[in-house]
VOZA-213347 format. One record per residue: residue number from 1; residue in one letter; x, y negated, z negated of N, C-alpha, C in turn. Coordinates in steps of 0.1 Angstrom, whole numbers. Each point is the difference from the previous one (the first is absolute). Layout:
% VOZA-213347
node i: NUM&aa: A&npx: X&npy: Y&npz: Z&capx: X&capy: Y&capz: Z&cpx: X&cpy: Y&cpz: Z
...
% end
This chain:
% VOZA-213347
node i: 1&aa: X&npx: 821&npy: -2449&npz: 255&capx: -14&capy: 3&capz: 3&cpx: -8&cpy: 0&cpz: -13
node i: 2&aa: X&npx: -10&npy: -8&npz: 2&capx: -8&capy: 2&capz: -14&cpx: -13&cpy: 8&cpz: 2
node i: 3&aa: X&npx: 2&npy: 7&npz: -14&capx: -10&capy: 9&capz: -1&cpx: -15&cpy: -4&cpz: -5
node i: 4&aa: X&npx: -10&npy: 5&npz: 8&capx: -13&capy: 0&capz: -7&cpx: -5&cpy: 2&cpz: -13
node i: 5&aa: X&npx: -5&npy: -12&npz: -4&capx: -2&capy: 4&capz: -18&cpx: -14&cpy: 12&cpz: 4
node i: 6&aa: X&npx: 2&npy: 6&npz: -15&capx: -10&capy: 11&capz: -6&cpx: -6&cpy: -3&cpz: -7
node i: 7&aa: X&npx: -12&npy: 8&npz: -4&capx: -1&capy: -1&capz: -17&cpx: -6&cpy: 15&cpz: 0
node i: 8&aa: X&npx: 1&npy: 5&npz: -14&capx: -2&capy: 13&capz: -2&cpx: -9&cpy: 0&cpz: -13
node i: 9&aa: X&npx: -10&npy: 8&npz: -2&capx: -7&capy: 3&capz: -17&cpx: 9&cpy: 14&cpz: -2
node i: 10&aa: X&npx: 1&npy: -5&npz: -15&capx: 10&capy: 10&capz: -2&cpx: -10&cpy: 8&cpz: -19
node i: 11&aa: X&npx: 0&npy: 9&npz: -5&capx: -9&capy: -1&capz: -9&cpx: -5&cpy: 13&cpz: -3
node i: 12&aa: X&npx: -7&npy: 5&npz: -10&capx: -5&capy: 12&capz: -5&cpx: -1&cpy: -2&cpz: -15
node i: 13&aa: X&npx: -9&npy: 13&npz: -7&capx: 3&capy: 2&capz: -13&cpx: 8&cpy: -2&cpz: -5
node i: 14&aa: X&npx: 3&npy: -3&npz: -16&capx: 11&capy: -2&capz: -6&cpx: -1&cpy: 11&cpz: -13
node i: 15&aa: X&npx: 8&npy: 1&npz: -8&capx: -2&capy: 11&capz: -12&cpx: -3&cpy: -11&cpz: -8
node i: 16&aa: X&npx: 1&npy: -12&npz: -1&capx: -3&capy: -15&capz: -14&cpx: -2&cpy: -9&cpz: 7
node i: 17&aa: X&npx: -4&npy: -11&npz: -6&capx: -3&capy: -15&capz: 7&cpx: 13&cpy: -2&cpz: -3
node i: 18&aa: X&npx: 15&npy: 0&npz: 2&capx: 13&capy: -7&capz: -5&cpx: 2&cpy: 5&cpz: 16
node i: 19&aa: X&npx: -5&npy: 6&npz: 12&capx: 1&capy: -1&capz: 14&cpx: 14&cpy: 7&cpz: 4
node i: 20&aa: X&npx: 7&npy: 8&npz: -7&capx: 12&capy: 2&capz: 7&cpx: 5&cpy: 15&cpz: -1
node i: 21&aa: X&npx: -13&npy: 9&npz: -3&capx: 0&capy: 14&capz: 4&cpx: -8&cpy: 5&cpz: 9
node i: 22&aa: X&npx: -3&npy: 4&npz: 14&capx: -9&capy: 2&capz: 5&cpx: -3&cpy: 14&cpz: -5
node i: 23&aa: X&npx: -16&npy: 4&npz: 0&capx: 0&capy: 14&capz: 0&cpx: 1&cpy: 5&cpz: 15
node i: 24&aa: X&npx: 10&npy: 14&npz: -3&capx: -1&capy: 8&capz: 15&cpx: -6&cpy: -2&cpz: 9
node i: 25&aa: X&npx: -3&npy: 0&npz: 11&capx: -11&capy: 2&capz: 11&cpx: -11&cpy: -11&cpz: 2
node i: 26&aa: X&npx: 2&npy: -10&npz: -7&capx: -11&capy: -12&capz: 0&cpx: 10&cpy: -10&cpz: 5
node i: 27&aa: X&npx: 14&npy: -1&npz: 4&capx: 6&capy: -15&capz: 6&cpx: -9&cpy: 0&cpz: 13
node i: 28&aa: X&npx: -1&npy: -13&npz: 7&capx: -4&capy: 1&capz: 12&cpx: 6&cpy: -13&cpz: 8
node i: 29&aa: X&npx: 3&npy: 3&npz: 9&capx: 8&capy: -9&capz: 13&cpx: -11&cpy: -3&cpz: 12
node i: 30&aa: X&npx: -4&npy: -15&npz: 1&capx: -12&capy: -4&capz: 13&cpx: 7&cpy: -6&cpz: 5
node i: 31&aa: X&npx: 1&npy: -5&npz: 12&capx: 4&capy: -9&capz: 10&cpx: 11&cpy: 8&cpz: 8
node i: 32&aa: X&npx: 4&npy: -8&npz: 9&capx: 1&capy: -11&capz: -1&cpx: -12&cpy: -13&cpz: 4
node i: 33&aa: X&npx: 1&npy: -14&npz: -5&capx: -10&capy: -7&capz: 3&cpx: 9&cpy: -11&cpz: 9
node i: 34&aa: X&npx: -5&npy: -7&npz: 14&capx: 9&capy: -12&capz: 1&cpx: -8&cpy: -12&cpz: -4
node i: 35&aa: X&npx: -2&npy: 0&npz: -6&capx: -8&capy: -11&capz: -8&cpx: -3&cpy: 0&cpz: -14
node i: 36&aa: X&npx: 4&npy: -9&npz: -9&capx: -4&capy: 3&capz: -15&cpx: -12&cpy: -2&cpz: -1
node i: 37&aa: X&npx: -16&npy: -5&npz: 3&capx: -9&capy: -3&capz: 9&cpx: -2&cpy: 18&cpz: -2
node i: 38&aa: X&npx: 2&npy: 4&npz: 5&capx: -4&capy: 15&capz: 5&cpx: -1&cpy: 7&cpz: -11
node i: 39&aa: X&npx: 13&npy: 2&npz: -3&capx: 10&capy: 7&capz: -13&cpx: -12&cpy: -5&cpz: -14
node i: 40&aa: X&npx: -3&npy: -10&npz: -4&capx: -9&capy: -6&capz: -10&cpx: -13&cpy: 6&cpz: -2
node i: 41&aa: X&npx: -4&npy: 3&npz: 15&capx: -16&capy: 8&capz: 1&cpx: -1&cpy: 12&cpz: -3
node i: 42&aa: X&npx: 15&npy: 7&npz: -1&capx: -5&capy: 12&capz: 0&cpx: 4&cpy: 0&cpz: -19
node i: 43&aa: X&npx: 10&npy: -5&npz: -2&capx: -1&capy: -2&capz: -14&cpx: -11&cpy: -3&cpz: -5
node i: 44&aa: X&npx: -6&npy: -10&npz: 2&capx: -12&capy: -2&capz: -7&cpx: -13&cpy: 12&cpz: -1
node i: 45&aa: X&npx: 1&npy: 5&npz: 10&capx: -6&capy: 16&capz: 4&cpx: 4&cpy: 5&cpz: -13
node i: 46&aa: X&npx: 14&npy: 8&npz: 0&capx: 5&capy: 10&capz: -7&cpx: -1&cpy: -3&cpz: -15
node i: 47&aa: X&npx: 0&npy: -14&npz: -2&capx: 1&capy: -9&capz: -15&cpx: -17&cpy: 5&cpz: -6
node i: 48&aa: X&npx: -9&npy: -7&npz: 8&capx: -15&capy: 2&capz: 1&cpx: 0&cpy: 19&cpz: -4
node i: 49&aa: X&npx: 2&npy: 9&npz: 7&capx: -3&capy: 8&capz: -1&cpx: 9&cpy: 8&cpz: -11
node i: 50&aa: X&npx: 9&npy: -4&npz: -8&capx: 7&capy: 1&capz: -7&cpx: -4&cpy: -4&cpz: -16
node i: 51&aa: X&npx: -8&npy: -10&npz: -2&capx: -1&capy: -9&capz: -7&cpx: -5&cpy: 7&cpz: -17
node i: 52&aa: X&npx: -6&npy: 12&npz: 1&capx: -3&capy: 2&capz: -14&cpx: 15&cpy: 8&cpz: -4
node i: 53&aa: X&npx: 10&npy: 6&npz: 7&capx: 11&capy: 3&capz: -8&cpx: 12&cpy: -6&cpz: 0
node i: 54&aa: X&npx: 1&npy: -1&npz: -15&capx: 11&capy: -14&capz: -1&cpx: 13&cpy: 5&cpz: 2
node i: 55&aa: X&npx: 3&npy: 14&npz: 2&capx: 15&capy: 8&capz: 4&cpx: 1&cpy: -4&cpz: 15
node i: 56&aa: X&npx: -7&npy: -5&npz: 6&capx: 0&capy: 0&capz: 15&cpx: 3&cpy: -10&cpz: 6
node i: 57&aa: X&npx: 12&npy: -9&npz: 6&capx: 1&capy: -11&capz: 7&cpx: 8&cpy: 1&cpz: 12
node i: 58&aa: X&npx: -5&npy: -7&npz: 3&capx: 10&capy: -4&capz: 18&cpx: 4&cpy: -15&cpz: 2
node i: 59&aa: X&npx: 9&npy: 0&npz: 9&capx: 11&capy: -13&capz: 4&cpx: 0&cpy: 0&cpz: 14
node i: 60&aa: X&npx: 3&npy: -14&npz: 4&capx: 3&capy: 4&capz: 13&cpx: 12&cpy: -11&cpz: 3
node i: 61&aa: X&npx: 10&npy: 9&npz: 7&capx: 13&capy: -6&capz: 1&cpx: 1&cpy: -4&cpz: 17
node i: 62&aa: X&npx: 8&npy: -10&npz: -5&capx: 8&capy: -8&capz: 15&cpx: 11&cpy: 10&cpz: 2
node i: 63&aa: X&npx: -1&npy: 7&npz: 16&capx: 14&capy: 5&capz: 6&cpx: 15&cpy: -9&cpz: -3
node i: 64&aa: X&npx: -7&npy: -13&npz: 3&capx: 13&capy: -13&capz: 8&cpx: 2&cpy: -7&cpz: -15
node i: 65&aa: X&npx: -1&npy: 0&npz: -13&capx: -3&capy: -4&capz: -14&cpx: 15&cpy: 5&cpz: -2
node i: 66&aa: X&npx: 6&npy: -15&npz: -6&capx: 17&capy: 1&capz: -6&cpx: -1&cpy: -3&cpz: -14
% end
């Protein structure tokens, strides 16, 4: 049985632009989306509203991604 792909934003503060310490309490988990279509709008939202701090980025992953 095959499973329904996802996509998820995945994202928060960072302590540096080198992206691979989150600070505490700022990770954040959205979705799921069944559409990347979907998943993209809200990124662009959170990117937009995001945009003057450069510690801050988000991704958005495929569930079904090997």
């Amino acid at each position: 049985m095959t499973r329904p792909n996802k996509f998820w934003i995945i994202g928060g503060e960072y302590a540096d632009t080198r992206f691979d310490r989150p600070i505490d309490g700022t990770t954040s988990l959205q979705g799921p989306f069944d559409n990347y279509d979907d998943a993209l709008h809200t990124w662009r939202q959170l990117a937009a509203a995001t945009t003057s701090n450069a510690h801050q980025r988000y991704t958005i992953a495929h569930e079904g991604a090997r």
